[in-house]
N, CA and C atoms as an extended XYZ file, in Angstrom:
348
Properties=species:S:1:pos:R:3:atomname:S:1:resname:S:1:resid:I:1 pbc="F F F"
N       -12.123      -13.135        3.429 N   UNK     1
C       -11.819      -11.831        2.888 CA  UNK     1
C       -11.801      -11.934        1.374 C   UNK     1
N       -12.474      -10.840        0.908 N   UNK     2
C       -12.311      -10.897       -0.289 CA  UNK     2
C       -11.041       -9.980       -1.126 C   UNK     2
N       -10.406      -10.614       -2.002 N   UNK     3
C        -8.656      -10.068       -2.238 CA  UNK     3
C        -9.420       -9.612       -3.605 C   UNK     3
N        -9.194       -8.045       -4.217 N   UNK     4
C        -9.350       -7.848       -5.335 CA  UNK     4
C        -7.992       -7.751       -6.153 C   UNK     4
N        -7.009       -7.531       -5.543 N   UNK     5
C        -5.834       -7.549       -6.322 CA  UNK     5
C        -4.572       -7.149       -5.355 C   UNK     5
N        -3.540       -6.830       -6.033 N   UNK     6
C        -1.761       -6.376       -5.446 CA  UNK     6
C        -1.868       -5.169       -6.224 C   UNK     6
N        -0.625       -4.620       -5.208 N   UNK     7
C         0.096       -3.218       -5.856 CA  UNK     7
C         1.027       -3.825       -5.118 C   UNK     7
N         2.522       -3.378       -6.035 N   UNK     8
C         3.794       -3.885       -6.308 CA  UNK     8
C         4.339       -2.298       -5.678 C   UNK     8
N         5.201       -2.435       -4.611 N   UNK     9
C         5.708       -0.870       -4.221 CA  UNK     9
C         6.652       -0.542       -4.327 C   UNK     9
N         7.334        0.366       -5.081 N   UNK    10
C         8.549        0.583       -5.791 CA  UNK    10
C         9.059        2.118       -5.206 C   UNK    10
N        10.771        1.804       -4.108 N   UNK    11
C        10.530        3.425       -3.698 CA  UNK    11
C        11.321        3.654       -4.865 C   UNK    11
N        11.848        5.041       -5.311 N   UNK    12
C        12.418        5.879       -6.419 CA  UNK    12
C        12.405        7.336       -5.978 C   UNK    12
N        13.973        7.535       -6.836 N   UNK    13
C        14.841        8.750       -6.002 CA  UNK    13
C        13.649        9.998       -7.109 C   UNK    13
N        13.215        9.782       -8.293 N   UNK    14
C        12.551       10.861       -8.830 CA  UNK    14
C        10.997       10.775       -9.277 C   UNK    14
N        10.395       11.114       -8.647 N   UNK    15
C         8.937       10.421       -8.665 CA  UNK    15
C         8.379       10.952      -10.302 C   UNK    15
N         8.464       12.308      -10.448 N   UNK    16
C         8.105       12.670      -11.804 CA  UNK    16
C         8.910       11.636      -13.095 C   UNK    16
N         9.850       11.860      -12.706 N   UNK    17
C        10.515       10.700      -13.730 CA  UNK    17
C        10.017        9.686      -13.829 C   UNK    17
N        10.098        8.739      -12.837 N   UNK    18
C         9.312        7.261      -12.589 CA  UNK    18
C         7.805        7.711      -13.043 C   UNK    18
N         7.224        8.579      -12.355 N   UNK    19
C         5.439        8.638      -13.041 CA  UNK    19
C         5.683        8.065      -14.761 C   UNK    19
N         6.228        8.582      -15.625 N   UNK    20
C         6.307        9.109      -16.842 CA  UNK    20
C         6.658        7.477      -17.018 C   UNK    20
N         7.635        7.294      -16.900 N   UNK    21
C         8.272        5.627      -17.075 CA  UNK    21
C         6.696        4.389      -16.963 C   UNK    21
N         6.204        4.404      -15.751 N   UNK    22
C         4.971        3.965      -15.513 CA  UNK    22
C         4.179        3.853      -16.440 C   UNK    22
N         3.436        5.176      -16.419 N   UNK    23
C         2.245        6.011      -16.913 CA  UNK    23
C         2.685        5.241      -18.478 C   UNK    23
N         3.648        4.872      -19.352 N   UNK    24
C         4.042        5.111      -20.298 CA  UNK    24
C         3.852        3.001      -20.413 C   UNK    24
N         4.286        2.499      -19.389 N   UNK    25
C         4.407        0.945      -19.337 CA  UNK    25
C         2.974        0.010      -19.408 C   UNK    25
N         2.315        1.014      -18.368 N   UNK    26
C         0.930        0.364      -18.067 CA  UNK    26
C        -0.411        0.838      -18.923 C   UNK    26
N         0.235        1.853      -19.641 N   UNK    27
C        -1.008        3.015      -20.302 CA  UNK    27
C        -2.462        4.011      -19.469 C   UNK    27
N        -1.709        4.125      -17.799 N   UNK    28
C        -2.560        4.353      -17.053 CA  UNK    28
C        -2.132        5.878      -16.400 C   UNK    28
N        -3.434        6.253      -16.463 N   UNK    29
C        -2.408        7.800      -15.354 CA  UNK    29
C        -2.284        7.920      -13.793 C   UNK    29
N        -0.978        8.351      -13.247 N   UNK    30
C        -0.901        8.425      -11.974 CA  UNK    30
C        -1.968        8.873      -10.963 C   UNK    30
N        -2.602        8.465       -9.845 N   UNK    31
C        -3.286        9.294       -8.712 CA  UNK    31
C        -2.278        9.479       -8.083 C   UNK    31
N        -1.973       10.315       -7.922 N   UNK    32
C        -1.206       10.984       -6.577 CA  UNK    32
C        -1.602       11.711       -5.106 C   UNK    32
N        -0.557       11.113       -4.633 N   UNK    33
C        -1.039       11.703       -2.888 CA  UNK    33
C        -0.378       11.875       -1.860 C   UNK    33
N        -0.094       12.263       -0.925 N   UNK    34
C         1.191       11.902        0.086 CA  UNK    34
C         0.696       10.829        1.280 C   UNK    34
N         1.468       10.539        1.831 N   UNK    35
C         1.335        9.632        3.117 CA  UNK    35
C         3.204       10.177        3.878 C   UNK    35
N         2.386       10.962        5.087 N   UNK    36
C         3.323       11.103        6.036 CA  UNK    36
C         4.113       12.571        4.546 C   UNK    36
N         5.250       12.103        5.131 N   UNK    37
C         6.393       12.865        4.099 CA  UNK    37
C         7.036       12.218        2.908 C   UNK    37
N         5.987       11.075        2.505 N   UNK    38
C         6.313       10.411        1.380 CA  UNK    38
C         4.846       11.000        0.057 C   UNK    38
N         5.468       11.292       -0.921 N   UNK    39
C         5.054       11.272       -2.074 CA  UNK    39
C         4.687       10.528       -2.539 C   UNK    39
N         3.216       10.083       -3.402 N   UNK    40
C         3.104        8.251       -3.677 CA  UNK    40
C         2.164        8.673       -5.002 C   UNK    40
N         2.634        7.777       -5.626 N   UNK    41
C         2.448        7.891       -7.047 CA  UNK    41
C         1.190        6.252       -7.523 C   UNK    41
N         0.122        5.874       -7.642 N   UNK    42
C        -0.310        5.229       -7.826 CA  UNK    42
C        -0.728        4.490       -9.042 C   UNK    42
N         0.242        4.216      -10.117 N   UNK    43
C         0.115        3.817      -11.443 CA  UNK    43
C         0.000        2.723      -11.817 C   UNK    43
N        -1.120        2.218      -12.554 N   UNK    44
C        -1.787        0.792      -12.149 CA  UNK    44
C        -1.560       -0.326      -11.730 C   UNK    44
N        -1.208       -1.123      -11.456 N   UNK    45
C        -0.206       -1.907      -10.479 CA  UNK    45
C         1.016       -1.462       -9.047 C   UNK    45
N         1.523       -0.639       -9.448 N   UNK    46
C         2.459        0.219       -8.794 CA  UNK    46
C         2.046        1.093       -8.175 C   UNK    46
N         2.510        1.177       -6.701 N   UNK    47
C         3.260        2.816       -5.715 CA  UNK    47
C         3.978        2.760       -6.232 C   UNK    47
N         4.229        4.062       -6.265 N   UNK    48
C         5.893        4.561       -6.822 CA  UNK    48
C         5.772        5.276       -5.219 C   UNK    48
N         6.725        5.366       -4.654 N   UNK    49
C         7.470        6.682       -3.563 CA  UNK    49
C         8.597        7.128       -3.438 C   UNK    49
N         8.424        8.081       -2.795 N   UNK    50
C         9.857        8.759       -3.289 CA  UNK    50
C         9.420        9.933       -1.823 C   UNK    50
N        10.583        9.844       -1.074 N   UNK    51
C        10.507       10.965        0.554 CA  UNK    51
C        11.616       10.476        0.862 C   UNK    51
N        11.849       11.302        2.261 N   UNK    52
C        13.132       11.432        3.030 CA  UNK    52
C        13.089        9.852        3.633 C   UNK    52
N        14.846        9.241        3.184 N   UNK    53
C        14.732        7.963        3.569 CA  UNK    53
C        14.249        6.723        4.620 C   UNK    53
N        14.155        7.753        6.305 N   UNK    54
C        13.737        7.175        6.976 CA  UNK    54
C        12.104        6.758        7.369 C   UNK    54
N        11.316        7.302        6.312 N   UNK    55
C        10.037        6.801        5.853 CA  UNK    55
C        10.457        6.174        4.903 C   UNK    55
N        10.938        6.420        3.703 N   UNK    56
C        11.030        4.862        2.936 CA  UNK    56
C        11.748        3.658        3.720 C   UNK    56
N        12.716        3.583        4.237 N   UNK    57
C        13.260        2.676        4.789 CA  UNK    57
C        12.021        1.654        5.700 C   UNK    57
N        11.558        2.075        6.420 N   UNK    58
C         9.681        1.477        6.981 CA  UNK    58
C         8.489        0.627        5.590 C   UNK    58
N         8.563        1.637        4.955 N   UNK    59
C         7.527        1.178        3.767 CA  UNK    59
C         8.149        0.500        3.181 C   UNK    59
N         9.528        0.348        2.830 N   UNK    60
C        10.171       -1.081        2.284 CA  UNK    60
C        10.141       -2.249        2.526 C   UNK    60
N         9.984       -2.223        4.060 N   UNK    61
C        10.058       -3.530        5.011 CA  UNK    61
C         8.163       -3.917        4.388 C   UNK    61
N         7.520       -3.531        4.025 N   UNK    62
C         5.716       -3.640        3.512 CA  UNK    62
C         6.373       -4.994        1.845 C   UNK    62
N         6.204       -6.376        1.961 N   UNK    63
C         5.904       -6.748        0.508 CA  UNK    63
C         5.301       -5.985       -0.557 C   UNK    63
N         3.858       -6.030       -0.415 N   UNK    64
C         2.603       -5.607       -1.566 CA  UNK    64
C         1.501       -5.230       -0.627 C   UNK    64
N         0.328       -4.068       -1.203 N   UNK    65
C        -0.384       -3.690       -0.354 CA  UNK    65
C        -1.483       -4.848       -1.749 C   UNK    65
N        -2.323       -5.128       -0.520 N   UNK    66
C        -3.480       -6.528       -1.254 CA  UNK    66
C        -4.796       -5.228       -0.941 C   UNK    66
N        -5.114       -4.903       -1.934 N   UNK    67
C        -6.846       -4.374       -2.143 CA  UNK    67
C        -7.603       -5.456       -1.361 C   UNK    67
N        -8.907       -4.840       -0.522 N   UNK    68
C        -9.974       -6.205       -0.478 CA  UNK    68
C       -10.938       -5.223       -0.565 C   UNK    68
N       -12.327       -5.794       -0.023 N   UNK    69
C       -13.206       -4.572       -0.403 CA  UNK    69
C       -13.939       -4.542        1.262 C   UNK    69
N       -13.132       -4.848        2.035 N   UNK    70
C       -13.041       -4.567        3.946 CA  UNK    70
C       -12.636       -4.690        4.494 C   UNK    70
N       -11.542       -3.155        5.078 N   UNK    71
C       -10.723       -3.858        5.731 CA  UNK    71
C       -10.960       -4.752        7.141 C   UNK    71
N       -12.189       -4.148        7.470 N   UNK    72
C       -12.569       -5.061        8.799 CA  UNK    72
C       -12.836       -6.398        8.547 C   UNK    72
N       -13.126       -6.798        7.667 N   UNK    73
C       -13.306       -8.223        7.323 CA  UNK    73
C       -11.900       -8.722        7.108 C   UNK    73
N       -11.040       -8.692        6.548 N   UNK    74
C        -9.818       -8.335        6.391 CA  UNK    74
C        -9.038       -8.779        7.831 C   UNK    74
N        -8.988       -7.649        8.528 N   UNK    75
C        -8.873       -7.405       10.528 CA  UNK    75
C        -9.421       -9.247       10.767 C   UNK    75
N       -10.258       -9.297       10.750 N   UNK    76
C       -11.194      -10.563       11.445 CA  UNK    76
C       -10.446      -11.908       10.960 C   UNK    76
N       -10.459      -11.799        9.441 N   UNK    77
C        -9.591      -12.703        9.195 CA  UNK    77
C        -8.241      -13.034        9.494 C   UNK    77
N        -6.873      -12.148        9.445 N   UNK    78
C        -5.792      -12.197       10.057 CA  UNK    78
C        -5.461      -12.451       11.069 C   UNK    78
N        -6.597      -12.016       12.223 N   UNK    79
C        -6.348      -12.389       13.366 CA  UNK    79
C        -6.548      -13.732       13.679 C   UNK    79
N        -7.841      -14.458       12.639 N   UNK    80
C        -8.169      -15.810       12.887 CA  UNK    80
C        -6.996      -16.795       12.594 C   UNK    80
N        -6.116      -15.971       11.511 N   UNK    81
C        -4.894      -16.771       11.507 CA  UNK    81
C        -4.286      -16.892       11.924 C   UNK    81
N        -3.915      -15.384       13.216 N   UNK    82
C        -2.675      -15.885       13.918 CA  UNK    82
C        -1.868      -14.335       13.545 C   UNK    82
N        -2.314      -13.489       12.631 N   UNK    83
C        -1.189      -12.596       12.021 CA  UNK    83
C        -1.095      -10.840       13.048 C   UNK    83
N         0.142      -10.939       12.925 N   UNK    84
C         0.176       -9.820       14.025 CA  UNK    84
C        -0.443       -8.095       13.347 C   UNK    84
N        -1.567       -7.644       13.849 N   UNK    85
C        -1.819       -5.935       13.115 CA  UNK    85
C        -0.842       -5.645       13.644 C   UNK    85
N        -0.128       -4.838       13.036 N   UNK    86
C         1.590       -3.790       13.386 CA  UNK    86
C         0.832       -2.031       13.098 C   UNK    86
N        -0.585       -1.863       12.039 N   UNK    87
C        -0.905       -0.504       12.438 CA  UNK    87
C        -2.287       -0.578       11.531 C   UNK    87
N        -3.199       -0.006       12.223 N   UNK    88
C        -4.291        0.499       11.720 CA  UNK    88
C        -5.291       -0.528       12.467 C   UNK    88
N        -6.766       -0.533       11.781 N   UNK    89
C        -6.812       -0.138       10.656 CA  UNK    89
C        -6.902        1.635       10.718 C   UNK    89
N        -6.521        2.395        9.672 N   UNK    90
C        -6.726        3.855        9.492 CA  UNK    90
C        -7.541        3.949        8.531 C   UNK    90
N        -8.046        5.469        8.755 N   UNK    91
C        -8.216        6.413        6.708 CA  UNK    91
C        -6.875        6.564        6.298 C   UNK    91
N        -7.160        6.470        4.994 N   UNK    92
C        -6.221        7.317        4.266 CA  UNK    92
C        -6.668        7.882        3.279 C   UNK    92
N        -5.526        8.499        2.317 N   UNK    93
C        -6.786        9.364        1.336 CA  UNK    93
C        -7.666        8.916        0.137 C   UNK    93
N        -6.740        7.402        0.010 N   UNK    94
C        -7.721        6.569       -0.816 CA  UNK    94
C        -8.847        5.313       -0.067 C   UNK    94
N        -8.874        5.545        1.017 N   UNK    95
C       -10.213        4.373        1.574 CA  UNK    95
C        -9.318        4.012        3.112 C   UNK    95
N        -9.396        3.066        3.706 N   UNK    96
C        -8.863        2.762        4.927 CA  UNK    96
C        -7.359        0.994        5.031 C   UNK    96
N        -6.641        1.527        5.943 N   UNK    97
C        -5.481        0.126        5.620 CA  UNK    97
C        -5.583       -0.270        7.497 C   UNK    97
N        -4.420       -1.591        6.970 N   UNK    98
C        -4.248       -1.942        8.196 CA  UNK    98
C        -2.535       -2.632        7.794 C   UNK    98
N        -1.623       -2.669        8.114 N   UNK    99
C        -0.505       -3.385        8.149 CA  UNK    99
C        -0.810       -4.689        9.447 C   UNK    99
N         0.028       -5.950        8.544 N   UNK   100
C        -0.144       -6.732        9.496 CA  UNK   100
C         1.029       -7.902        9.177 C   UNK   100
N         1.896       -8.267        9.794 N   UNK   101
C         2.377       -9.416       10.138 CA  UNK   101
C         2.287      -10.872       10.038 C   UNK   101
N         2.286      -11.420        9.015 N   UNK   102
C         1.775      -12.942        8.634 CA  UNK   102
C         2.491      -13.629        9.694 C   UNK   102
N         1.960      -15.189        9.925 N   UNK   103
C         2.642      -15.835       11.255 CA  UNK   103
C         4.116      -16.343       10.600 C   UNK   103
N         3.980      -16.301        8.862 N   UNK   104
C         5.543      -16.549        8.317 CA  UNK   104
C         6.623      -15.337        8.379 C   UNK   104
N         5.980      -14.240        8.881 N   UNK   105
C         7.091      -13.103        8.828 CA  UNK   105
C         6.579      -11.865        7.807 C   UNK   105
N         6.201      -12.514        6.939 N   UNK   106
C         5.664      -11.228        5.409 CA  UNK   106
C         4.972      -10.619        5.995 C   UNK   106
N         5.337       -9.102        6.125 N   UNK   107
C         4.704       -7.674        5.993 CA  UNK   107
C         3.882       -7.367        5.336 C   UNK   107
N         2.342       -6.979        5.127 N   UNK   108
C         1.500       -6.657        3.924 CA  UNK   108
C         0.697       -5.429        4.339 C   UNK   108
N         0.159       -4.361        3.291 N   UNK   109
C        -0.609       -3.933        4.373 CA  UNK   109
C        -2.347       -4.020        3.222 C   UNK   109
N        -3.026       -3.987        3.923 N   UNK   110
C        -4.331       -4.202        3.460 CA  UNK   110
C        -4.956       -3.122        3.555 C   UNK   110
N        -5.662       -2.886        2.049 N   UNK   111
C        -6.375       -1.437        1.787 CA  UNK   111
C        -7.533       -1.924        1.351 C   UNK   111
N        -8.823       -1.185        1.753 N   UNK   112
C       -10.035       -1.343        0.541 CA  UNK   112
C       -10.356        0.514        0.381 C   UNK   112
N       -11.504        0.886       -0.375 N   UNK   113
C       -11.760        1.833       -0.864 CA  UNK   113
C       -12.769        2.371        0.141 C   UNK   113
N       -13.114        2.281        0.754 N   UNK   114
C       -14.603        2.542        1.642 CA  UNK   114
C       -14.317        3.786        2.866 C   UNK   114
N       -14.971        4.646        3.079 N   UNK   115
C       -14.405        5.612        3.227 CA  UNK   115
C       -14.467        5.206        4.705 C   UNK   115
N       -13.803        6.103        5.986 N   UNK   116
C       -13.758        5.464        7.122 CA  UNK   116
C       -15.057        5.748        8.089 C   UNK   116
């Protein structure tokens, strides 16, 4: 699999606030989007989210979402390791994920850009 990078996921009680804080750290501007009833703020390195707690409480238990550039390649690999898929792969509104289960326990979920 090829890994292009991390996003670091940060939930937060005021998303406009946090955008601004971000937007202001990294010199980058937010994409924004929802997932489920969470609000998600995408500022270069960083999710920011911010929704009703019992969706954040789920997406917390997630380390870092790892970019690759497939998630099916991605799929093929994890499984060769041993790692449990817990959901997907899906669309979403930026390309397609998969959450998965490392055989050490770490939560990740894996995104590339490619539409589904």
């Amino acid at each position: 699999m090829n890994i292009l990078g991390t996003s670091l996921r940060v939930c937060v009680g005021d998303l406009e606030e946090s955008i601004a804080v971000y937007e202001r750290l990294t010199g980058q501007e937010a994409l924004r989007f929802r997932r489920g009833g969470v609000s998600v703020a995408a500022v270069g390195c960083f999710f920011l989210m911010s929704g009703p707690e019992a969706e954040l409480s789920i997406l917390r238990k997630i380390t870092a979402t790892v970019a690759v550039t497939d998630v099916d390649e991605a799929l093929a690999d994890l499984r060769a390791v041993g790692a449990e898929i817990i959901a997907g792969p899906v669309p979403t509104p930026i390309g397609r994920n998969l959450v998965a289960r490392h055989p050490d326990g770490s939560v990740f979920e894996y995104v590339d850009r490619r539409a589904a």
